[in-house]
Structures are given as C-alpha cells and as structure tokens.
N, C-alpha and C positions, 0 to 999 in steps of 0.2 A: 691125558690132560683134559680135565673140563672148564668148560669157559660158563661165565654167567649169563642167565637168559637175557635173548635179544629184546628190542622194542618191539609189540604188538605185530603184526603183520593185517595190514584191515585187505582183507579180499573183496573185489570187487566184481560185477558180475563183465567191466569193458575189460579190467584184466583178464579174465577166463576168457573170454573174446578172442582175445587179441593174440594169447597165448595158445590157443588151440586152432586160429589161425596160422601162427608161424610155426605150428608142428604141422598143419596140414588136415587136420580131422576137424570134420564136419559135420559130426552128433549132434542134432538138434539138442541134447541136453547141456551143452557148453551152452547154449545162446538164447533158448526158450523157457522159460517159466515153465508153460502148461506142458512142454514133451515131458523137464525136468520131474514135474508133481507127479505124472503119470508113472512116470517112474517109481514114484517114493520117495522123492528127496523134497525137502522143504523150500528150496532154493534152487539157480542151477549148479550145477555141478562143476568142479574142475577137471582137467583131464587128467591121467593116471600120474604124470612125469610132471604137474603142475610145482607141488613142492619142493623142486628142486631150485625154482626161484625164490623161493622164502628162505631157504636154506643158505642162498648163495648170499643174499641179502647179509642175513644172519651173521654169514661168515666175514663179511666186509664191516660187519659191525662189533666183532668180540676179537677175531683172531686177531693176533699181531704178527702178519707173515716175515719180520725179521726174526723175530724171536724166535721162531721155528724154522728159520734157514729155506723159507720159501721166499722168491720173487712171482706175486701173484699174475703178472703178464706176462709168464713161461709157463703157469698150469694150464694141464691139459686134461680133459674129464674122459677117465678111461671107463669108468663102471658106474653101475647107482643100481640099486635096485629097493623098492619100498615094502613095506611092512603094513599095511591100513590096518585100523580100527572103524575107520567111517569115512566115508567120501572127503574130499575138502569142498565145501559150499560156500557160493555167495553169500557175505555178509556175517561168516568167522572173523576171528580177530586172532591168526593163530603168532602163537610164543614159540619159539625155539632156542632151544638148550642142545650147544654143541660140545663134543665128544673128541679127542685126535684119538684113533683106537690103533692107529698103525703108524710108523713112521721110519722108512729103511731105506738100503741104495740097492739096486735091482740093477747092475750089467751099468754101472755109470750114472745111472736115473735117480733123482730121490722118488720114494713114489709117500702117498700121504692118505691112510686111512680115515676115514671122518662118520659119524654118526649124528646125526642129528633128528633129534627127537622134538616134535610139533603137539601142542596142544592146543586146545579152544581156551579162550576166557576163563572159564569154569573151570580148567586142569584135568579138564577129559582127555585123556590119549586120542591122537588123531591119525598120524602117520610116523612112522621113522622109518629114516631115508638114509641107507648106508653106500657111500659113495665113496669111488678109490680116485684120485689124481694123481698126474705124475709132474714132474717139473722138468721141463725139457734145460732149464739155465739156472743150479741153484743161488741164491743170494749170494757174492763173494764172500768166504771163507764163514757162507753158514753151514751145518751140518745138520738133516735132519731130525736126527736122534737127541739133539741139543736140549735141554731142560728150558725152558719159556724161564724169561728174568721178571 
C-alpha cells in the first residue's frame, strides 16, 4: 500500500541540535557551520538516523493505523536502516512518500514493514529509510494483512 506525499518537512539547523543531542553525538558538523562547510556540506548536517523523524512525522500524517489493524501506542521500532543519496541539511524542505511493504503475525506479533522515501523541494532523492515495527497490542479485531478502506 502506498500513501500520498506528506506535507514539507522544513529542517532546521535547533532541530539537528537538539536531535543529535538526544542520540548523544557531538560532531561539530550537527552544530557548526564552519566544521559543517569544511566538510563539503552547504549547511550543517543531520545525523545518520535523523530521518527517521520525518518519516515518523509522515506516518502520523497519511497512515490510518485502524485501517491497518495497528494501534500506534503498542508500536515498537525493531529495525531501520537507510539508503542516502546525500546528507539531510539544514534548510531542506524534505517530502515523504510512504510505502507498507510488509505486513504479517510473527509468534502472535503483528510485525509492519514500512519504506519511506524522502526527497528535497526539487524531487531530488535524498534518503530512504526502511524500517520494521512490531505491535506489541493489535487494534481489536484488526488484522494486519487487512486491505486499508
């Protein structure tokens, strides 16, 4: 099942901040301009696993977790791993267009395959971020295999 692109995501450089605070990493290219440019990058940078909040975002904006026999305050994020084309930078405006690419019961579990594909403004590829959840409580008498209404 594909959903329609989210609204904008405008990145900002206190989000990357604040964001690579709460993972712990202290790269001056999260937080500096001048480390950032030395670098090569126009802007500073996001951290590697930044995306997965635009994504999350995304998902609170298109999916409809009835209609897929998910209750989103029992998912639990098992996996992610990303794909880049190019850093995420302060001062993108990135789009996401999401994917359900799995959806099965695993030993009682539902578990919930997801893709989601990030672009800039311009429709340049920028990351995609495939990411597995599981649902420790499914939605009563949803099933996740169910066809979205």
């Amino acid at each position: 099942m594909q959903y329609p692109a989210a609204n904008p995501y405008p990145v900002e450089p206190g989000m990357i901040r604040r964001f690579a605070e709460a993972v712990d990493d202290s790269s001056a290219a999260f937080t500096d301009l001048k480390t950032a440019r030395s670098l090569g990058h126009a802007d500073v940078v996001a951290p590697p696993t930044f995306p997965f909040i635009v994504a999350a975002r995304a998902m609170s904006e298109v999916v409809s977790y009835p209609d897929i026999g998910f209750d989103p305050t029992y998912l639990v994020h098992s996996s992610q791993r990303f794909v880049y084309s190019r850093p995420v930078l302060a001062g993108d405006h990135l789009i996401t267009t999401l994917e359900i690419t799995a959806a099965r019961t695993l030993r009682g579990m539902d578990v919930l395959g997801l893709r989601a594909d990030l672009t800039d403004a311009g429709g340049g590829h920028v990351v995609t971020a495939h990411m597995t959840f599981v649902s420790l409580s499914a939605v009563e008498g949803g099933d996740c295999g169910a066809a979205p209404r």
